[in-house]
N, C-alpha and C positions, 0 to 999 in steps of 0.2 A: 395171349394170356395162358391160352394150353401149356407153352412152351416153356412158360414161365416156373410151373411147377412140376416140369418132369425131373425126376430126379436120378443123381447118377454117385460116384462114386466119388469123393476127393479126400484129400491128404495134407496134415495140419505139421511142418516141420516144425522141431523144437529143441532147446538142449537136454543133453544126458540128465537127468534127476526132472525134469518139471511136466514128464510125461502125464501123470496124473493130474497134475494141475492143468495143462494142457486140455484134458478129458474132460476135466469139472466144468472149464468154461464154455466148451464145445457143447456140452449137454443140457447149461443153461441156457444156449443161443434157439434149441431146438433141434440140435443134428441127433441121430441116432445111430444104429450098427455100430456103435463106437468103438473101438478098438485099439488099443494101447500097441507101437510096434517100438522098433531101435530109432530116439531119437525124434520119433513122430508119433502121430492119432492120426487113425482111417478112418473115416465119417461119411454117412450119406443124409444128402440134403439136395433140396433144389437150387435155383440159380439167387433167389434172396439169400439164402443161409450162404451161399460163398459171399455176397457183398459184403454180409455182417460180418460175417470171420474176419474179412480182410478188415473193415471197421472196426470191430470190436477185440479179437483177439491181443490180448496182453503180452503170451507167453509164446507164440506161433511166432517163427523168420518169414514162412512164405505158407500160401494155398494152394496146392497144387490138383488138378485134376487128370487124371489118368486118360489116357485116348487108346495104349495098346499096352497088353500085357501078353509076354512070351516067351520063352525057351531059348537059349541059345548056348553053346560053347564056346565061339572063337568073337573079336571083333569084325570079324566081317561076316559072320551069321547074322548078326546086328544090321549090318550095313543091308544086306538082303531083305531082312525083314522090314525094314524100317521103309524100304524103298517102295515097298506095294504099298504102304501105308497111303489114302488118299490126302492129301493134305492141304487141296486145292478147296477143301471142306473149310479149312483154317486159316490159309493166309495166299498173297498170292504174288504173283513176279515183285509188283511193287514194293513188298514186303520186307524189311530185314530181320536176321532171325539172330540169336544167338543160344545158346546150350552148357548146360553145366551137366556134370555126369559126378554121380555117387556111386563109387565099387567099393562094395562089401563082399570077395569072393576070393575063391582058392585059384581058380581057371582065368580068371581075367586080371592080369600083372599090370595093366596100363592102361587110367582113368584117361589119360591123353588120346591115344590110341582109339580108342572106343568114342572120345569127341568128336575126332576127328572124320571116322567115317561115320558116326551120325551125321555131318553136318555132309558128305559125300552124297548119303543116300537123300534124303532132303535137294539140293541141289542138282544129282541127278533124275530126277521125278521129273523137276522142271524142264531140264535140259533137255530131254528125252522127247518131252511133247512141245517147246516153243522155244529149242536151242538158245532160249536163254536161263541164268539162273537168279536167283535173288542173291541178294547181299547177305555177309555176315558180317555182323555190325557186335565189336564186344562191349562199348557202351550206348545204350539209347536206343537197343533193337526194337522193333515194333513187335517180333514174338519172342517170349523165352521158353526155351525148350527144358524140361529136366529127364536126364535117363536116370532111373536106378538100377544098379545089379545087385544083385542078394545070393549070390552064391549062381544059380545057370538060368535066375527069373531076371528079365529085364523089363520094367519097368517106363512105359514112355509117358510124360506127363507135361500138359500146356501148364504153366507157371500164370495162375493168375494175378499177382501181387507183383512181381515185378523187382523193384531193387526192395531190398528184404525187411521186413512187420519193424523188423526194431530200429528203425533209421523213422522216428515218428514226425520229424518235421519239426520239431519245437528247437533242436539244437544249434544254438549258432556260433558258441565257443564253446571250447574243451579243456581239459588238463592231460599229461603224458595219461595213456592208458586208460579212460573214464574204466568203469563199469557199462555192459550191456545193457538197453534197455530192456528189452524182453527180459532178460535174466533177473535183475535189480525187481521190473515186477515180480516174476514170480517167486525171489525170494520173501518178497513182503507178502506175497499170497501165502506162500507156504508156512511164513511168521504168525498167519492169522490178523493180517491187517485189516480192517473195515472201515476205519474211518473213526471208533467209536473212544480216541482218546487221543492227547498230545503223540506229539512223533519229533525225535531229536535222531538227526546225525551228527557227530563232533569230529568229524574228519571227511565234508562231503564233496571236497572235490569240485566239479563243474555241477553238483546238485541234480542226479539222476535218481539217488534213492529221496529227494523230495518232491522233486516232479510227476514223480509217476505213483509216489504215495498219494499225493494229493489228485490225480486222474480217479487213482481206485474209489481214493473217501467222496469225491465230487460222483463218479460216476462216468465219467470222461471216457468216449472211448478214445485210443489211443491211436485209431487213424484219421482222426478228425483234421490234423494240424498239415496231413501230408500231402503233397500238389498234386498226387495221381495215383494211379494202380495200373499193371496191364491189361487188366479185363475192360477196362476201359476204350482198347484199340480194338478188339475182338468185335467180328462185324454183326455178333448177336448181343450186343453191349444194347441196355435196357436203361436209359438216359432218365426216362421219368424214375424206374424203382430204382436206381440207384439214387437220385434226388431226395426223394421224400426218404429214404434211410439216411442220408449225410446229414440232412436237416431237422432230424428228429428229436429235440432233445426233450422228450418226456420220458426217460429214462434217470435224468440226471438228479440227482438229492442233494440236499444240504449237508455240511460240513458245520459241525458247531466247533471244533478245535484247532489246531494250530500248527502247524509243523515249523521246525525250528533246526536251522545248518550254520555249523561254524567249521572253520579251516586257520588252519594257522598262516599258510599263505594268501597272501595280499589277492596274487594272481588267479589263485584258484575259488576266491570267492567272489571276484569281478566277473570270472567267468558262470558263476552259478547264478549269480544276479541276471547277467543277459539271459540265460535260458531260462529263467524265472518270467520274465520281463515277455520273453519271446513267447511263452503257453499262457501268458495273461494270467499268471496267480499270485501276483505279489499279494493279492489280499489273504493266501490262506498260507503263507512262503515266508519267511525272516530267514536272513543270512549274514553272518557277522563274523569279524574276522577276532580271533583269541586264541589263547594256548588254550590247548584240549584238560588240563588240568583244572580251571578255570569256569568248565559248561557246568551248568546247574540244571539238573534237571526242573524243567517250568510248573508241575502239578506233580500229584501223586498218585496220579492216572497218566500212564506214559509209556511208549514206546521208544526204544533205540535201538538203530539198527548201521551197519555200519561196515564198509570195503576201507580198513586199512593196509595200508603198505606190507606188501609181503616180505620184501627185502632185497630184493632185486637190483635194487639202486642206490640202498641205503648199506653202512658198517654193520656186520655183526652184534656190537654193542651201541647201535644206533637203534636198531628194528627192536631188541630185547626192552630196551629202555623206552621207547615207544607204547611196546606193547604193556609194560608194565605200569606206566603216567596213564594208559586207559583201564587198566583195573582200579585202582587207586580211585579214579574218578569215580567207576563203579559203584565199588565197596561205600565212597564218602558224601556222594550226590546223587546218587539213584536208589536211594532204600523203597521198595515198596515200585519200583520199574519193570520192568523185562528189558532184557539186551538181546540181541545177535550180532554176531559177530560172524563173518566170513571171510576165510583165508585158506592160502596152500601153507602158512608157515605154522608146522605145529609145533617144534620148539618156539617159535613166538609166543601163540597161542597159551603154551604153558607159563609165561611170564604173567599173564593175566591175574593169574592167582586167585582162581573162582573155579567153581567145578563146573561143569556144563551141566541139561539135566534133558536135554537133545541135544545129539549129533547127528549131522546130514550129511553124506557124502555127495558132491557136487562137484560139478566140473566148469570153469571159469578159462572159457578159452578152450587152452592144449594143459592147463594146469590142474591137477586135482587139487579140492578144496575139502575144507569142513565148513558149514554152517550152524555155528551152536548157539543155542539160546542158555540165558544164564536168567533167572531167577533172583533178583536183587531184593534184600531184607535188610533189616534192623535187629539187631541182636541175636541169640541164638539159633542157628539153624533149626534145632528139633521142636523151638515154639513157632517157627514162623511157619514151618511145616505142619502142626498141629494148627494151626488157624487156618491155613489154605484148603484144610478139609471141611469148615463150617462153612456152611450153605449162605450166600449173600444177595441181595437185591441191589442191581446199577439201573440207575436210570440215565442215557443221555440226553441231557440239556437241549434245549430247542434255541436254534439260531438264527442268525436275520437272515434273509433271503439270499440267495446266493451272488456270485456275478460269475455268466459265463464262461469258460477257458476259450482261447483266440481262434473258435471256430471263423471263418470266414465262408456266408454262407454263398455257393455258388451252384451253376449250372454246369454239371459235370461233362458233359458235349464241348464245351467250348471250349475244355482243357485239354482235347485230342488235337496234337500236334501235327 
């Protein structure tokens, strides 16, 4: 039980823009030393607070915990240091390992290179004391390794999450290019989503930005749906306290509203039905197929938020007229809504015909994006702006009891392969 609560150092990866958001969740989990870096939050917490992260983080790819930090200038300074490294502490012959390496640096030209005699020095540890070595295994290793380089600091870290936070388990069909899930959360986090009003996408694809809105408003953590973790294999893996956290659902709240996904494709809203179907929320979930001109917004309490087509695949006077049939909607069906919209097309973006009143710089992929909220009214701007400054009272509605998302509740031991 000692053991349980020592506490050590780990590391929350995430995309470019959601670092804060990233922080905000870490800080309600209970971590602390929190620390904003490139791409990630450094956090110290004991071995619960990593189950939770791995459980509960939204916005995180992976959890990683640090085992050595150190100096070096070439790839095979790496390879030396890594090599005293005890690692018979971590894993052992039977073991297969595999390694992923991030270089952020002037001095190290090749992230390959630098894998490579990682996975040297690792292998020769073993060799050295029972001439043989373990396996490198690039899908389905039993450890994963992460190196960071940051300029001449390397970085060695046990990966305990495994294949990556945003891969939640609920998805069983897709369309070209979904949206991320961690990202799609944190855009609605960063939207100010809660739960506390309708939610409309009119162009959702395989239905991520409804999925994971309805996780937020329910409460869902988002690693519930997923068949494992790598901390799980690690041979100081805590089978009871991981249990009573995957089973916990006294966290989770009621939903009193409704979130609402339509697509003009046939295909892509059969596919948002299954992964509807698959996170068990068809009751807080509708998806219907219509031209995007057509959506009505359901109340006048409403959210919209929305990954349309950049352009990629579509005519120049395809994506323009696109983006233009979603202003229009705007302007004629959402008086009294909020919108976001995110995209890399800002000449598209200008077809909207709405001013923003946020801009987010964001990165979706390898692509820079904006994420802008739009402020939708009824008549003229300078009164609906002079109303938004008078002081108001919302109450939300209280609703029937909920029904669970497709936790399956199990004995996490048994799922070590």
């Amino acid at each position: 039980m000692a053991a349980m609560k020592q506490e050590f150092q780990m590391i929350a990866k995430t995309f470019k823009g959601l670092e804060p958001v990233l922080a905000e969740e870490l800080r309600s989990l209970g971590a602390h030393e929190i620390k904003i870096e490139r791409r990630a939050v450094s956090f110290k917490g004991d071995k619960r607070l990593m189950y939770k992260a791995n459980l509960w983080l939204r916005t995180a790819s992976r959890v990683l915990k640090p085992i050595a930090v150190f100096h070096a200038k070439d790839a095979d300074e790496v390879y030396e240091t890594m090599k005293r490294i005890d690692w018979e502490q971590y894993m052992s012959l039977n073991n297969s390992f595999a390694i992923d390496t991030t270089v952020y640096s002037e001095t190290f030209k090749h992230s390959r290179y630098v894998t490579y005699r990682a996975k040297d020095a690792i292998a020769d540890y073993f060799t050295e004391r029972y001439q043989k070595r373990p396996n490198v295994c690039v899908d389905g290793a039993d450890f994963l390794l992460n190196v960071h380089i940051s300029h001449d600091t390397v970085t060695v870290s046990l990966d305990s999450s495994g294949e990556s936070l945003h891969k939640r388990g609920w998805r069983t069909d897709q369309t070209v290019a979904p949206i991320n899930e961690a990202l799609a959360a944190g855009l609605l986090l960063l939207a100010g989503w809660k739960g506390d009003c309708d939610l409309v996408d009119p162009m959702c694809g395989s239905g991520t930005f409804l999925i994971e809105a309805a996780m937020i408003a329910l409460n869902i953590p988002p690693g519930i749906y997923r068949q494992g973790f790598a901390f799980e294999k690690w041979s100081d893996f805590d089978a009871d306290l991981f249990g009573e956290l995957y089973n916990d659902d006294s966290d989770e709240r009621e939903f009193a509203y409704h979130i609402y996904g339509s697509d003009t494709s046939f295909y892509a809203v059969r596919a948002a039905e299954k992964n509807v179907r698959s996170a068990n929320l068809q009751k807080y979930i509708s998806v219907h197929q219509c031209p995007m001109q057509t959506v009505q917004a359901p109340s006048s309490n409403c959210m919209l938020i929305t990954n349309p087509p950049y352009g990629e695949r579509l005519e120049p006077k395809d994506i323009m007229h696109l983006y233009g049939d979603l202003g229009t909607a705007l302007k004629h069906h959402f008086a009294g809504a909020t919108a976001w919209i995110i995209s890399s097309n800002t000449e598209a973006l200008k077809a909207v015909g709405l001013k923003p009143s946020v801009k987010m710089k964001m990165l979706n992929g390898e692509l820079d994006c904006l994420f802008l909220k739009y402020e939708l009214f009824a008549g003229e701007r300078k009164q609906y702006l002079s109303n938004a400054k008078q002081p108001s009272v919302h109450q939300t509605p209280k609703g029937k009891p909920k029904t669970r998302g497709a936790k399956q509740h199990r004995s996490p031991a048994n799922d070590i392969k």
